[in-house]
N, C-alpha and C positions, 0 to 999 in steps of 0.2 A: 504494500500500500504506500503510495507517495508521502512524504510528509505534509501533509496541510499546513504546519505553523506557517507565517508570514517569513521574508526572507526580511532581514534590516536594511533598509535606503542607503545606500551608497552614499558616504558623507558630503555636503552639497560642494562643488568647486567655487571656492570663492576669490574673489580682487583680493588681495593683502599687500598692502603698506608694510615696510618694517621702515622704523622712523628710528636713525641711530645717528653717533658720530662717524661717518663710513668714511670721509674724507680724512682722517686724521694717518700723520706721517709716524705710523706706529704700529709693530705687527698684531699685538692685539686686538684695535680696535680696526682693522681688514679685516682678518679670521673673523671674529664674531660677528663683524658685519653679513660676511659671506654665508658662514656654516648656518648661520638664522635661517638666512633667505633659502638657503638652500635645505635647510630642515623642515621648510614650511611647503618650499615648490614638491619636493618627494612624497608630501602628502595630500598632491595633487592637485595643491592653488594657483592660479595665477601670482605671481608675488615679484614686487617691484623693492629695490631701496628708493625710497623716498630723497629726491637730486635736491635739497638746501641748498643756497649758495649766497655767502655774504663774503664783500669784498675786506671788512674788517676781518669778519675771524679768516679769512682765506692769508692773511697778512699777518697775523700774531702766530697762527698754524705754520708759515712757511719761514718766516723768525725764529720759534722755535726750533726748528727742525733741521736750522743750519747750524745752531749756536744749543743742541740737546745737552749737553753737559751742564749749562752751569746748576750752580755759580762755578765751575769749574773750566776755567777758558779754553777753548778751541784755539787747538795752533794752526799757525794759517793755512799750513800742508794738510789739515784734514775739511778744510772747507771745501773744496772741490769735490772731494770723497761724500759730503754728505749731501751736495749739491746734486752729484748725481743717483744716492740713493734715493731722493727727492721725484727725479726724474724718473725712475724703476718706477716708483709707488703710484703715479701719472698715469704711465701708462696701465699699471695693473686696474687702477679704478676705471677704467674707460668697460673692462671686461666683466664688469657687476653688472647687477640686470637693472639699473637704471632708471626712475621716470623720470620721464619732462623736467626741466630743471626749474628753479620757482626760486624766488627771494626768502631768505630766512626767517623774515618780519615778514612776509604777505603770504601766508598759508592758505586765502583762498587762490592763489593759483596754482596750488597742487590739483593734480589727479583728485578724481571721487574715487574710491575702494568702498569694498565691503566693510572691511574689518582695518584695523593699522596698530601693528603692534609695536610699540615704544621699548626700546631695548634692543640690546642691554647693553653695558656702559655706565659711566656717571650721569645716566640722561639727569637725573634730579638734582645733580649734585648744586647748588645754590651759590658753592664757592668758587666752583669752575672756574680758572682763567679768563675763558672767554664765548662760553657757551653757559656759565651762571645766569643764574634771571631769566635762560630763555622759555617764555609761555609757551614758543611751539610744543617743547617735551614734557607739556605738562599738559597736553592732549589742546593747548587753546588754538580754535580756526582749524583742526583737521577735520577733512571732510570726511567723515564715513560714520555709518551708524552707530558702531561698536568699536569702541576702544579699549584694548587692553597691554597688560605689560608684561612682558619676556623678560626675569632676569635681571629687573631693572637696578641700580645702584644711588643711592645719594655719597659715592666716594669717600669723601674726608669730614661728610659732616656730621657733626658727633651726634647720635643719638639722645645724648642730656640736653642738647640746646633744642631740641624741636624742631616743630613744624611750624613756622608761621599760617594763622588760619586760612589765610588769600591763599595760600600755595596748596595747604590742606585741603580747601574748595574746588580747584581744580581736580585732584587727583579721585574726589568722589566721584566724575563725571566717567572715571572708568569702570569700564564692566566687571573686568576681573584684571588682578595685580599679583602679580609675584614679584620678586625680588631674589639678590643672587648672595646675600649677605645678613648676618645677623643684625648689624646696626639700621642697616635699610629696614627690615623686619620688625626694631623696635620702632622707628619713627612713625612708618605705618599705621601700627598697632597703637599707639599712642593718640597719634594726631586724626584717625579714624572709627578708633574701638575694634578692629577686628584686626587679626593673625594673619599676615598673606602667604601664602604658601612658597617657601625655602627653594630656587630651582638652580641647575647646572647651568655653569657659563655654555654658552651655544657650541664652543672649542670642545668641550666636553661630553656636550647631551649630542651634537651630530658630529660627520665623520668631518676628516679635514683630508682632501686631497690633493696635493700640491700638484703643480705641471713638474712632469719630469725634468731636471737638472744634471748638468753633468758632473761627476764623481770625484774629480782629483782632491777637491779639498776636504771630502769628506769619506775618502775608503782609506783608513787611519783610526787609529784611536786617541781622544782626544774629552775635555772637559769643555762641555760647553758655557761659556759666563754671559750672562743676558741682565742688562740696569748699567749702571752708573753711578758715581759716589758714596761706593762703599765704604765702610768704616776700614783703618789700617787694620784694626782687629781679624775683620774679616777675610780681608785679601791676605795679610800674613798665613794664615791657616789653611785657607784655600791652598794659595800658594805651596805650604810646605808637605801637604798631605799629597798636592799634584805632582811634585819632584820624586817626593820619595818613592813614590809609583813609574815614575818615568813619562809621564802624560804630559803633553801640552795643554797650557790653559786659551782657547780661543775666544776672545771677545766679540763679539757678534752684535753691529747694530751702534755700537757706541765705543768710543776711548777707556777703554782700562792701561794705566801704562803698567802694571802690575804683571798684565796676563802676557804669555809669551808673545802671541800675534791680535791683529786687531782686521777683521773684515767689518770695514763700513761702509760698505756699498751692497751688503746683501739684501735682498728683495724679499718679500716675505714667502714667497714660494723655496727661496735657498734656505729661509729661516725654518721653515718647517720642516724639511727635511736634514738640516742641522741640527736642532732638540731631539727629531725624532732616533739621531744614530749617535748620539752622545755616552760616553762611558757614564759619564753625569754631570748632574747641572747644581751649579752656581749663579745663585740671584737673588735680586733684592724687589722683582716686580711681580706683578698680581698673574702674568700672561706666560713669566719661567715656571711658575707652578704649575700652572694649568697643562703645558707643554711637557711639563716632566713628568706629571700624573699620566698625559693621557699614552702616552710612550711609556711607562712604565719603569721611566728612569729613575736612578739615585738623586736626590735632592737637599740640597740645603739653600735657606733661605735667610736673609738678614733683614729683619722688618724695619720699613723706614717711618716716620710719623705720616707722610702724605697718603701714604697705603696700607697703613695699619689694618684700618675694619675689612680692607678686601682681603688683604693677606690672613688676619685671622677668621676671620667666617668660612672664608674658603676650607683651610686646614682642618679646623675647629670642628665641620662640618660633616668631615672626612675621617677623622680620630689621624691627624696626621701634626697635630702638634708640635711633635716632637721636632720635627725640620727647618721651625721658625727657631733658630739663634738668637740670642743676644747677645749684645756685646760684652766682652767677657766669657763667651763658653771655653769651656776646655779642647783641647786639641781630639780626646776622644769624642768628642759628640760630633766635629766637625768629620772625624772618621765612621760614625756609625752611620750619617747623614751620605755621606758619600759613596762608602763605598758596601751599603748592605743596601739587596734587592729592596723595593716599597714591600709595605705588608701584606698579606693578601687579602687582609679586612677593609684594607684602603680599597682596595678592588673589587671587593665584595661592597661596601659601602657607596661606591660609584655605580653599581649597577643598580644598587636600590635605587638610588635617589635618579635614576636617569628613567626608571620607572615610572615616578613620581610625578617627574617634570615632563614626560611622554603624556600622562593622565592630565597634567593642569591642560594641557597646551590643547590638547584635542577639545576637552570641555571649554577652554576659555574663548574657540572659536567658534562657540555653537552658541552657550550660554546667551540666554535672552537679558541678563539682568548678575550685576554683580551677588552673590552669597555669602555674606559676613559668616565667617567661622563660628 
């Protein structure tokens, strides 16, 4: 006898916006850009990065970007070098799936979508350099019925100081909110009454496929070092635990004079496929962890104040604590950190949680109406 049950509707194909920092001269916030979009198209959306474009921040973005170090000065032999990692990262955005391009401040001339997912990133973050205050990523002028958030961040702002209510007024107008960090988690919960559900940076909940590269600099073994002004502490130990094994330390991305070699013209496709064949990784930024977890590499991390809440929610999140240093550890922690495999509870604990954030993400693009915990 046939089964009579009904079969279940094919989930509907919708427009989706992903509203991020996608232009930023930075491998994490590409990858997350991309893996979003592309974690959303695999679920068979139409799905656009939403093309922002302000000639200020395109000017403090491309300022930073020559001069990343400081306050630590750029010598003038590496300004060319970062001039045309610049250039790499140009042309790699042209290859995102793009919409129409619009002004920063006039969000009605975006695209209509269905749905527009805000994240992830510091969209919230209020102290931002130079996307702080911006209403667009607090859902103000987008067009689409349903808004929700992937993952989202408020970066470095502390959870004791709040939410201004203006700001807290916006973020009701979304359907449903996740977040990618605990302090984001409290402000939420705080400045709204409800819990928003804990999810995986996008690097981690989808895959990340690099365009093939060619090998010389990377069929070796080597430590890979990802950030910028690290404490002497840190590079000391780094340092001495990488001699004593025979590894080179390679910088990737920024000046370490510390480390044997420095590649600063690497593209974020080199950059992925250099975390991902690293004996292990050395860093101080929120996008080397994420890269070392999802590679399954050795890790140690030295937490800076700008990136504290990401650094620790991240780990914290994961029972991986242990890999954040402080200043001061001992030279064995810097060896347990380096040179022993991740746990397999860290791996086991990422699978949960990519579960998790599989579940918000499918519901948060259907859900007719936000559901306070």
């Amino acid at each position: 006898m046939p089964n009579s049950l009904p079969h279940p509707a094919p989930p509907a194909r919708l427009k989706v916006g992903v509203l991020t920092f996608h232009r930023c001269i930075n491998y994490g916030s590409y990858w997350q850009a991309r893996c979003l979009a592309e974690g959303l198209q695999a679920r068979g959306h139409q799905v656009e990065i939403l093309d922002h474009d302000s000639a200020r921040v395109n000017r403090v973005e491309w300022q930073c970007a020559l001069q990343p170090t400081l306050p630590t000065a750029v010598p003038p032999t590496d300004r060319p070098l970062y001039r045309q990692k610049v250039l790499k990262f140009w042309e790699l955005f042209r290859t995102l799936p793009l919409s129409a391009r619009f002004p920063l401040d006039e969000p009605a001339a975006m695209p209509a979508y269905d749905v527009v997912v805000v994240g992830s990133d510091e969209v919230w973050n209020l102290a931002h350099p130079w996307f702080g205050h911006c209403p667009l990523f607090y859902g103000e002028g987008v067009r689409a019925p349903r808004l929700v958030s992937y993952a989202a961040s408020f970066g470095n702002h502390d959870a004791a100081l709040g939410l201004d209510p203006a700001w807290a007024a916006k973020l009701r107008r979304f359907d449903a909110i996740s977040v990618r960090d605990a302090n984001s988690q409290l402000l939420v919960e705080h400045a709204l009454g409800f819990r928003p559900e804990l999810v995986l940076d996008p690097c981690l909940q989808f895959a990340v496929v690099p365009d093939p590269r060619p090998d010389e600099r990377l069929a070796r073994r080597y430590v890979a070092v990802y950030g910028h002004n690290f404490t002497a502490a840190f590079a000391r130990e780094t340092r001495r635990w990488a001699d004593e094994r025979g590894l080179p330390l390679v910088s990737i991305g920024y000046r370490n004079d510390w480390a044997d070699e420095q590649w600063l013209t690497a593209d974020p496709h080199d950059f992925a496929h250099f975390m991902a064949r690293a004996e292990a990784v050395a860093t101080n930024f929120f996008h080397g962890c994420v890269f070392a977890l999802r590679n399954a590499r050795p890790l140690a991390c030295e937490i800076t104040p700008y990136r504290r809440f990401k650094l620790q929610g991240l780990m914290a999140k994961l029972g991986a604590e242990n890999h954040l240093l402080p200043e001061g550890a001992p030279a064995a922690a810097y060896a347990a950190c380096l040179g022993t495999p991740l746990s397999p509870a860290i791996t086991q604990r990422l699978a949960h949680l990519s579960q998790t954030s599989s579940a918000y993400l499918d519901q948060a693009l259907t859900l007719p109406q936000l559901q306070p915990a």
